[in-house]
C-alpha positions as CSV (number, residue, x, y, z in Angstrom):
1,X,0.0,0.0,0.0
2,X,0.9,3.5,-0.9
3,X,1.7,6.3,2.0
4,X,-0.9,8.0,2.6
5,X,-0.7,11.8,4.8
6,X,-3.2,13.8,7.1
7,X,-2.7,17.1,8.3
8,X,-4.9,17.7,11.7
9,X,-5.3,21.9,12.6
10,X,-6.2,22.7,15.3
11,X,-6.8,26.4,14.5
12,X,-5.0,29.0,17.5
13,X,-3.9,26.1,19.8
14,X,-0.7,27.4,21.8
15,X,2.2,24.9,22.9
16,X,1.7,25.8,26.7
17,X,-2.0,24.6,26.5
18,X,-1.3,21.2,25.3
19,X,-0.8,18.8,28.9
20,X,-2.0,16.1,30.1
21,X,-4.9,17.2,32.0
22,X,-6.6,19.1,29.2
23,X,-5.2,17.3,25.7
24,X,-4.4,14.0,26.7
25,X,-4.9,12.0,23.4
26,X,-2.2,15.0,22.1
27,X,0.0,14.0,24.5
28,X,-0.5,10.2,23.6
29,X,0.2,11.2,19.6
30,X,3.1,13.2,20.7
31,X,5.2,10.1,22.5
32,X,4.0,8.4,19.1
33,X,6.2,10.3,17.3
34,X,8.4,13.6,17.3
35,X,7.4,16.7,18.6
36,X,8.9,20.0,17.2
37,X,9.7,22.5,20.4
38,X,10.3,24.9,17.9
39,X,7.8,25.9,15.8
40,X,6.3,28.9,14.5
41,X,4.4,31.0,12.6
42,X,4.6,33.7,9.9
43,X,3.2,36.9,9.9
44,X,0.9,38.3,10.0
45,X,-0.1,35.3,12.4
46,X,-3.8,35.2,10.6
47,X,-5.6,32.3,9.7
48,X,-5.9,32.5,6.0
49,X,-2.3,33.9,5.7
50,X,-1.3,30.7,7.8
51,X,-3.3,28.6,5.7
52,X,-2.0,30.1,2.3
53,X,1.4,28.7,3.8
54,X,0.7,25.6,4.9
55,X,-0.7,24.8,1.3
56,X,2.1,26.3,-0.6
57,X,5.1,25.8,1.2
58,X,5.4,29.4,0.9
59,X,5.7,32.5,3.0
60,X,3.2,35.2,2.5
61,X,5.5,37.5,0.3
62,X,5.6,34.9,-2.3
63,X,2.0,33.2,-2.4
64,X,0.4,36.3,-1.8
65,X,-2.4,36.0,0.6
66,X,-0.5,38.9,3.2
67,X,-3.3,39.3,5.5
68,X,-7.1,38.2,7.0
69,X,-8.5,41.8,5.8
70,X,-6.2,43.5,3.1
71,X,-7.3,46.6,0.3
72,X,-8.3,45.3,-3.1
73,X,-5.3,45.6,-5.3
74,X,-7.6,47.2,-8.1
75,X,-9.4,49.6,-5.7
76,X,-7.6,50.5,-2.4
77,X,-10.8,51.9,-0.6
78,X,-12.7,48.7,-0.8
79,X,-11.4,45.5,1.6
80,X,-11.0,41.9,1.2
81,X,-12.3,40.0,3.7
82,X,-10.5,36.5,3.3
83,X,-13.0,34.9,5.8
84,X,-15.4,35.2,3.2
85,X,-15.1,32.9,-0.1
86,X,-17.3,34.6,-2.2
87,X,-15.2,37.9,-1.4
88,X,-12.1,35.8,-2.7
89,X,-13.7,34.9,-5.5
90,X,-14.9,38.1,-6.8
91,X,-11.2,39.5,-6.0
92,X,-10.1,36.7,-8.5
93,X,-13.1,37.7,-11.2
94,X,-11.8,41.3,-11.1
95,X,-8.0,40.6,-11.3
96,X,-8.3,38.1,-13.8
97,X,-5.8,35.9,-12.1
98,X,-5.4,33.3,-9.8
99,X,-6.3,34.2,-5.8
100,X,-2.2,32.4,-4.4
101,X,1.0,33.2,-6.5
102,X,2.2,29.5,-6.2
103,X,0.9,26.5,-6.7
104,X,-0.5,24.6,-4.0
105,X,-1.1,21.0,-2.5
106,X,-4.0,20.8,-4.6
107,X,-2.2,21.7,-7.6
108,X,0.7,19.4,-7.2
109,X,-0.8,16.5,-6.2
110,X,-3.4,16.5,-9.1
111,X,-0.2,16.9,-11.6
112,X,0.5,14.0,-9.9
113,X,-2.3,11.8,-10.1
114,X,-3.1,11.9,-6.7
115,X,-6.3,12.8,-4.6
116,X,-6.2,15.2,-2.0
117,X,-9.0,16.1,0.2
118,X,-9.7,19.0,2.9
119,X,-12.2,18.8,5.3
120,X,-13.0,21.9,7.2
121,X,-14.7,23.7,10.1
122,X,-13.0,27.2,9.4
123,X,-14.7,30.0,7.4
124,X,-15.7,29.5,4.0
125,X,-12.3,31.7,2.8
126,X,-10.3,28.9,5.3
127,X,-11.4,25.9,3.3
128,X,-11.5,27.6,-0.3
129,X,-7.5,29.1,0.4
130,X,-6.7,25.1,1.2
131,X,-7.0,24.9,-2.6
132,X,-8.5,27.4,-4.5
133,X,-8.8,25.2,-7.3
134,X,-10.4,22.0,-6.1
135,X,-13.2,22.0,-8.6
136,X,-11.1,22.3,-11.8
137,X,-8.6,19.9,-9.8
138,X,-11.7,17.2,-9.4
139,X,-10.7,17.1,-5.8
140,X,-13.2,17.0,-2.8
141,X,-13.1,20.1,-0.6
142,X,-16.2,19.8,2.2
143,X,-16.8,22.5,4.5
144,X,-19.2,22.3,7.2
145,X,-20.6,25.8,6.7
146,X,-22.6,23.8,3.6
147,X,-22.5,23.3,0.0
148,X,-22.2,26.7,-1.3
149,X,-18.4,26.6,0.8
150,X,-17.4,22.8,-0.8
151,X,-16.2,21.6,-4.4
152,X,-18.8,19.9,-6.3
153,X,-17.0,16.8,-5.1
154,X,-17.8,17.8,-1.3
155,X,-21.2,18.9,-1.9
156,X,-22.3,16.0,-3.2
157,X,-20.8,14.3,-0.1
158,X,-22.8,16.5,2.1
159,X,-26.0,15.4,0.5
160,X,-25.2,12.0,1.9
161,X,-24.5,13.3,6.0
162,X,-26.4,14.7,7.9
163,X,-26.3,17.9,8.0
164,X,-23.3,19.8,10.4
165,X,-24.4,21.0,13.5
166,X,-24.3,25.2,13.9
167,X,-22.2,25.5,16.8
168,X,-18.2,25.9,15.9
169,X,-17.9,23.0,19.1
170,X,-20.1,20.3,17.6
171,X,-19.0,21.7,13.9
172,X,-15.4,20.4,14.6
173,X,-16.4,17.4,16.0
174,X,-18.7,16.6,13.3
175,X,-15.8,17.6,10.5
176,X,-13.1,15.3,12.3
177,X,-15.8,12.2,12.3
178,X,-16.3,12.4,9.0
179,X,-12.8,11.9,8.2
180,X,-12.9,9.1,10.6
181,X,-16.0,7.4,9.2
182,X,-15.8,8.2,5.6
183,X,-11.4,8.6,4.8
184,X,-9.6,6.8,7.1
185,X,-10.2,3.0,6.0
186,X,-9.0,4.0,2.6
187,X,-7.6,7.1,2.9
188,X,-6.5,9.4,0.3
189,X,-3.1,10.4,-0.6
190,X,-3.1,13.8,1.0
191,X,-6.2,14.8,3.7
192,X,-6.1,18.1,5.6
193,X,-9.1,17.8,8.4
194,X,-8.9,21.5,9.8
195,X,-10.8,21.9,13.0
196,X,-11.8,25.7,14.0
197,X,-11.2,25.0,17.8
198,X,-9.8,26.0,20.2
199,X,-9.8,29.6,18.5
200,X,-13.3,30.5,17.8
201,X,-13.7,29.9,21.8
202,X,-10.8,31.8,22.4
203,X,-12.1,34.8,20.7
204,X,-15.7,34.9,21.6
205,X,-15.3,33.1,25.3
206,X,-12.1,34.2,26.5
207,X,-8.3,32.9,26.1
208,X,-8.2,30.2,28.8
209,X,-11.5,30.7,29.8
210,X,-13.6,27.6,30.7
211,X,-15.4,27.1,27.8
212,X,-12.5,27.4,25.8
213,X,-10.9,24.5,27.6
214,X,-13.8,22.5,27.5
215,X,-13.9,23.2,23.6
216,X,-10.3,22.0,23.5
217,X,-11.0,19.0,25.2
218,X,-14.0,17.9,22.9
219,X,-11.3,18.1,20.0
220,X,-9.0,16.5,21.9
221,X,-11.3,13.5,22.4
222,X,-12.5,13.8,18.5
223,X,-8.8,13.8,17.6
224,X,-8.4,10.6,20.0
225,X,-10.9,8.1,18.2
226,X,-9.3,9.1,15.0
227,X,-6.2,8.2,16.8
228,X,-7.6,4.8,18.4
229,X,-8.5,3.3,14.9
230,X,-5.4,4.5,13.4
231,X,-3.6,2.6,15.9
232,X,-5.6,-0.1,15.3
233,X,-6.3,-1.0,11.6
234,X,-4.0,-1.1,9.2
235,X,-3.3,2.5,8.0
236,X,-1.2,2.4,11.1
237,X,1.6,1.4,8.5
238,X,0.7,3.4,5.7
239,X,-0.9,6.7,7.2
240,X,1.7,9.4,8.3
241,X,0.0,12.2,10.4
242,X,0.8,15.0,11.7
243,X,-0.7,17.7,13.9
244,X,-0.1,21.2,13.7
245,X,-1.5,25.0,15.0
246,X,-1.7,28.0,12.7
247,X,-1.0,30.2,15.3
248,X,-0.9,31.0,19.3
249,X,-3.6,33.6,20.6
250,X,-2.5,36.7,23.1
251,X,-4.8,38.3,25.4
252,X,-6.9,41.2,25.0
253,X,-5.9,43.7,28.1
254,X,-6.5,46.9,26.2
255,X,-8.5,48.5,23.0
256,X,-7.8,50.9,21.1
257,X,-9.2,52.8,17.9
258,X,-6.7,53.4,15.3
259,X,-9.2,55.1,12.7
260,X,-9.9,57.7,15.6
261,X,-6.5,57.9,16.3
262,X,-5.0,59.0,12.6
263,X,-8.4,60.6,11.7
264,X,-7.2,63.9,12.4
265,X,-3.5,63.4,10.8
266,X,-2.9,65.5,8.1
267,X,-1.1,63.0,6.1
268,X,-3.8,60.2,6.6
269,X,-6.5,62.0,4.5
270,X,-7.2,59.6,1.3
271,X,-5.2,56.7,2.9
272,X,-6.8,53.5,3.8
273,X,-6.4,51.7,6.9
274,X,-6.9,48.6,7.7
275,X,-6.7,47.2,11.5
276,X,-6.8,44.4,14.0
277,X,-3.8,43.2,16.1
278,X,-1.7,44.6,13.0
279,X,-3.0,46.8,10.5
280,X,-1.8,48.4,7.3
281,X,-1.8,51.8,5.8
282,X,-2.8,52.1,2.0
283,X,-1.0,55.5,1.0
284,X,-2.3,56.8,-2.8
285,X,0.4,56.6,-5.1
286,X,2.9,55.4,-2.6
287,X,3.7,59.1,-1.9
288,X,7.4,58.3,0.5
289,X,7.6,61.8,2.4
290,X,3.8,60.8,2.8
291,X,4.6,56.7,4.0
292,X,7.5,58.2,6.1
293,X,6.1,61.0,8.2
294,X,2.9,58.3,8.8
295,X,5.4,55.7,9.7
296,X,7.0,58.3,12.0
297,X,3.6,59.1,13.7
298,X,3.1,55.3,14.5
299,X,6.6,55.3,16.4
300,X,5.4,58.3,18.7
301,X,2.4,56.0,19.4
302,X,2.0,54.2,23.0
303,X,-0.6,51.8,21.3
304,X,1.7,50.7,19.0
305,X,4.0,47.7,18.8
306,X,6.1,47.2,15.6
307,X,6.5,49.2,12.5
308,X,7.6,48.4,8.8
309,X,8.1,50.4,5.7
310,X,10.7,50.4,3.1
311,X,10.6,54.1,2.7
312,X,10.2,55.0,6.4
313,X,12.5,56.5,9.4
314,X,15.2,55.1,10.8
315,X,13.0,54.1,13.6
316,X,11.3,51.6,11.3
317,X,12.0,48.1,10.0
318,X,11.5,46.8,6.4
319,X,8.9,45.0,5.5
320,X,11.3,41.9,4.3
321,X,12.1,41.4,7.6
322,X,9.2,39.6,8.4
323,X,8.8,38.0,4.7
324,X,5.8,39.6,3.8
325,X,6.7,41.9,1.4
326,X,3.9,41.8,-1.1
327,X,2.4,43.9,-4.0
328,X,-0.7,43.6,-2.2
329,X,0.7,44.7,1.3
330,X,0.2,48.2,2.2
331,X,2.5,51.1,2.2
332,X,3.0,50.6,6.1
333,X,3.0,47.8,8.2
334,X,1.8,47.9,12.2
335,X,1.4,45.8,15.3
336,X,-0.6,47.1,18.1
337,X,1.5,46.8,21.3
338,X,1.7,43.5,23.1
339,X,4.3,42.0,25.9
340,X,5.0,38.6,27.3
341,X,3.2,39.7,30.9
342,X,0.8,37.1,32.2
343,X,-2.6,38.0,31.1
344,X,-5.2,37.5,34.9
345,X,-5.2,34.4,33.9
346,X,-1.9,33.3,34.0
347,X,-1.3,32.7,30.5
348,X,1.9,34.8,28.8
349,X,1.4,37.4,26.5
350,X,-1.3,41.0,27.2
351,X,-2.0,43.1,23.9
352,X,-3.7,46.1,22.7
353,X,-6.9,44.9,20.4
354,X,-8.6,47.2,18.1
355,X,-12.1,45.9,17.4
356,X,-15.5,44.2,18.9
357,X,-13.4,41.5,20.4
358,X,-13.9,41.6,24.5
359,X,-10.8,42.5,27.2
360,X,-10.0,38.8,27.9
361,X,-10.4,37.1,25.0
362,X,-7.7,36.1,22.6
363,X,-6.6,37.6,19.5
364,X,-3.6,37.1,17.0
365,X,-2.2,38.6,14.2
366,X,0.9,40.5,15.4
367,X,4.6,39.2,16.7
368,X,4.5,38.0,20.2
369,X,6.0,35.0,21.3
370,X,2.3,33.8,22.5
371,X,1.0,34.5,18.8
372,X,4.3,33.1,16.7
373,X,4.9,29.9,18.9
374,X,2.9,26.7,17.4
375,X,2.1,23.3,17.4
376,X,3.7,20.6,15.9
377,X,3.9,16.9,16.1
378,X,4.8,14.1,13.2
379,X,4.1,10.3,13.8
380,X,4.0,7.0,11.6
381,X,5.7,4.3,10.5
382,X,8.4,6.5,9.2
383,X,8.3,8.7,11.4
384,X,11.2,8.5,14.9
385,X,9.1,7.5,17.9
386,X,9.2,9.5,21.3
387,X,11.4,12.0,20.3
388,X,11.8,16.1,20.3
389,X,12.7,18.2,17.8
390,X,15.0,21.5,18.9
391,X,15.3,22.5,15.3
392,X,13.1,25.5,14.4
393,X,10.7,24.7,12.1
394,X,7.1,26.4,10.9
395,X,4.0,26.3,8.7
396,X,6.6,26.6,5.4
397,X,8.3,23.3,6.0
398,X,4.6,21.4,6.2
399,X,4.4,20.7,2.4
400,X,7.7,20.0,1.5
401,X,7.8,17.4,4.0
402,X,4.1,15.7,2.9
403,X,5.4,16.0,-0.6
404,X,8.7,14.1,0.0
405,X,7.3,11.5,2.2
406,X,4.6,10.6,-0.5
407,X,7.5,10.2,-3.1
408,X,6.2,13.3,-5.2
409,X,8.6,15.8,-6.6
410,X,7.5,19.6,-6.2
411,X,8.9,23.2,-6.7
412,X,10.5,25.1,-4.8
413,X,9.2,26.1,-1.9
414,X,10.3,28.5,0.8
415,X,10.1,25.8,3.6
416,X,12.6,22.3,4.0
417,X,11.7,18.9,4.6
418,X,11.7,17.8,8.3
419,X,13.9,15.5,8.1
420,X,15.0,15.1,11.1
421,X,11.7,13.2,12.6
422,X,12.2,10.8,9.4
423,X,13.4,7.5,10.5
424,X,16.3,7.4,9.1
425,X,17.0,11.0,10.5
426,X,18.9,13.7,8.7
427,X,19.7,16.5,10.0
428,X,20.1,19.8,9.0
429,X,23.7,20.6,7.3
430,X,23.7,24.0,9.0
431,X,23.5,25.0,12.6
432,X,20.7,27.8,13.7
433,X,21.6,31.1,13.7
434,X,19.6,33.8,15.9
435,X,19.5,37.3,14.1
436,X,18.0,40.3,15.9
437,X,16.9,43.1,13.6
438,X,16.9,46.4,15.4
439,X,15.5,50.2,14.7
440,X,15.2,52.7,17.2
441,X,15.4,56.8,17.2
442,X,13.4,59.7,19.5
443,X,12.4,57.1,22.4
444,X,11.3,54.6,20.5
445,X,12.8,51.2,19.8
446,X,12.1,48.4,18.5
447,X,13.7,44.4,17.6
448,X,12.2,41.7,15.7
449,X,14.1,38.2,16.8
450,X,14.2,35.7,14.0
451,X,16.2,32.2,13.4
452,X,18.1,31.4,10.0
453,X,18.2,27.8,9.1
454,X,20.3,27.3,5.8
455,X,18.3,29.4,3.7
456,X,14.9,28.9,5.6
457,X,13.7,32.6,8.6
458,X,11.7,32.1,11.4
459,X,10.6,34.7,13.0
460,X,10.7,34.3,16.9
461,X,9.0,37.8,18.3
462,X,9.1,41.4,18.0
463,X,9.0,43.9,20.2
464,X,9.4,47.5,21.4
465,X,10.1,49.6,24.3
């Protein structure tokens, strides 16, 4: 039998939440196999950007998708939401082009002659960004949210269950039992089951709060019978899985309200702005005295964390230090201000939010530690038992690593192969090496920490005093 891969997201899980007590069937899967202590995410740490890199192999300034909410590239005052599939859609009708730069999973593996399937309980945008082009690929994409969000493949499927429930808990649960029902006696070559949980709780119920927990426990336990007939039947020698997070989640200590903010700054007027835990700054024409003296204003700014621009201050970073450097990225790029302090919960990591989001729940987006730092686990047959990774390693290095260990050849992505988990293990040729970009001028000072791997960033945290 052929090797056969599934990807399991669990969407805004952080490392520090998966133990014993809460995520124990995690914890079995993780002596299973090998467990990467290191992983992270890109930026902006957003769900569709995340998921645009785990399909490509790619980070944001080369597949394109460079944030949740960005401004049309034909028409700056209007805004993309990403969440929304039809909104991607029409972005792709009015650029006449395709919505990612770079192929994807989909794409390869149907050059290939393989299947691939994703199963999701994220948005409608999530599951259509998994692969864009699952119709004209004849692949099966099946979103929970109903036909209108799944290939023809998937809607068809969907007349056959019955149908998901509406709550995101019971949505997830439903999603990962129909891979365990329906895919996993004869599962395709490539499945990614993306479960919206724990970060829909997060947001809505509060980070660490006890309905988020509880929600993390009931995909823990869905998660587990997937795990339980693995073990038993016999994909356990042909099914290679591994388990992943998008992105961490900080806590909301503080709001604040950008457009109010800048409103009344001269050199805002025409600009658009788009915000969240980081925003961007549209300025017309790309005016630079215009992009720096903005810029500038954001560095004066208690509310604000990090700040990027190619033609900004000396305060300010580029944008291709945090490798999403886009045509479709503003002018400016901005964090709101977070720090590693204990939230009243306990958990690491308070921010600034701007938006309808309550003080204690958790948002992500920017460059905190609690927002960058992931899951990541890899178990099979092939795959070194009971071990840990202290490699970095991130969303980029997903595909190139289900590509090689289903024997198919790919391009050239951005991310490696993990092949130190592999049985046998090979190691990087090339030690890690920390690099600490660093801007500061009139009070204000900033560092974004990142680690080099051979020719693979990772980008560890920024921050500012």
């Amino acid at each position: 039998m052929k090797t056969a891969f599934l990807l399991v997201v669990f969407d805004g899980l952080r490392p520090d939440m998966v133990t014993a007590a809460t995520t124990p069937n995690l914890m079995r899967f993780a002596a299973l196999g090998t467990r990467f202590t290191r992983a992270r995410s890109v930026f902006p740490s957003e769900t569709r950007v995340c998921t645009a890199t785990v399909t490509t192999g790619c980070q944001p300034r080369r597949h394109g998708l460079i944030a949740n909410r960005f401004a049309h590239p034909a028409d700056h005052r209007r805004i993309v939401d990403t969440g929304d599939r039809s909104a991607l859609q029409a972005m792709q009708h009015d650029l006449g082009q395709d919505l990612l730069d770079v192929p994807t999973l989909g794409d390869i593996l149907a050059h290939a002659g393989r299947d691939f399937v994703v199963l999701s309980s994220g948005s409608t945008g999530q599951a259509y960004v998994l692969n864009p082009r699952a119709a004209a690929n004849a692949q099966l994409t099946l979103s929970a949210h109903g036909p209108q969000a799944s290939s023809p493949l998937g809607a068809a499927m969907l007349a056959e269950l019955d149908p998901p429930p509406a709550a995101p808990v019971a949505r997830g649960v439903w999603t990962a039992e129909v891979f365990r029902t329906r895919f996993l006696p004869n599962p395709p070559a490539a499945t990614v089951l993306w479960l919206c949980e724990p970060d829909t709780s997060a947001h809505y119920q509060g980070l660490g709060a006890p309905a988020q927990m509880e929600a993390l426990r009931a995909m823990d336990a869905a998660f587990g019978r997937i795990l339980d007939d693995w073990q038993a039947g016999p994909q356990r020698d042909t099914l290679q899985i591994m388990v992943a997070s998008d992105h961490g989640h900080t806590t909301i200590t503080g709001h604040t309200n950008v457009a109010a903010a800048i409103a009344d700054v001269p050199d805002f007027a025409g600009c658009t702005l788009v915000s969240g835990s980081s925003g961007s700054i549209w300025v017309p024409g790309g005016d630079r005295a215009r992009v720096a003296a903005l810029a500038a204003w954001l560095t004066r700014q208690n509310w604000v964390g990090n700040v990027f621009a190619d033609d900004g201050p000396p305060s300010v970073l580029p944008q291709s230090a945090m490798q999403a450097d886009h045509s479709r990225a503003g002018q400016i790029v901005f964090t709101l201000r977070a720090t590693a302090a204990p939230a009243p919960t306990g958990l690491p990591g308070s921010a600034t939010y701007d938006g309808g989001l309550k003080l204690g729940a958790g948002t992500h987006g920017g460059l905190s530690a609690a927002e960058l730092h992931t899951v990541l686990m890899l178990a099979g047959s092939q795959i070194m038992p009971d071990a840990r990774s202290e490699w970095p390693a991130g969303l980029a290095d997903i595909a190139p690593t289900v590509l090689h260990l289903l024997g198919i050849a790919g391009p050239v992505m951005d991310g490696r192969i993990l092949g130190e988990a592999l049985r046998p293990g090979t190691t990087p040729a090339m030690a890690p090496a920390t690099e600490s970009w660093e801007a500061s001028d009139d009070g204000y000072s900033q560092r974004l920490a990142r680690t080099r791997l051979g020719g693979q960033v990772y980008l560890d945290c920024g921050d500012r005093d």
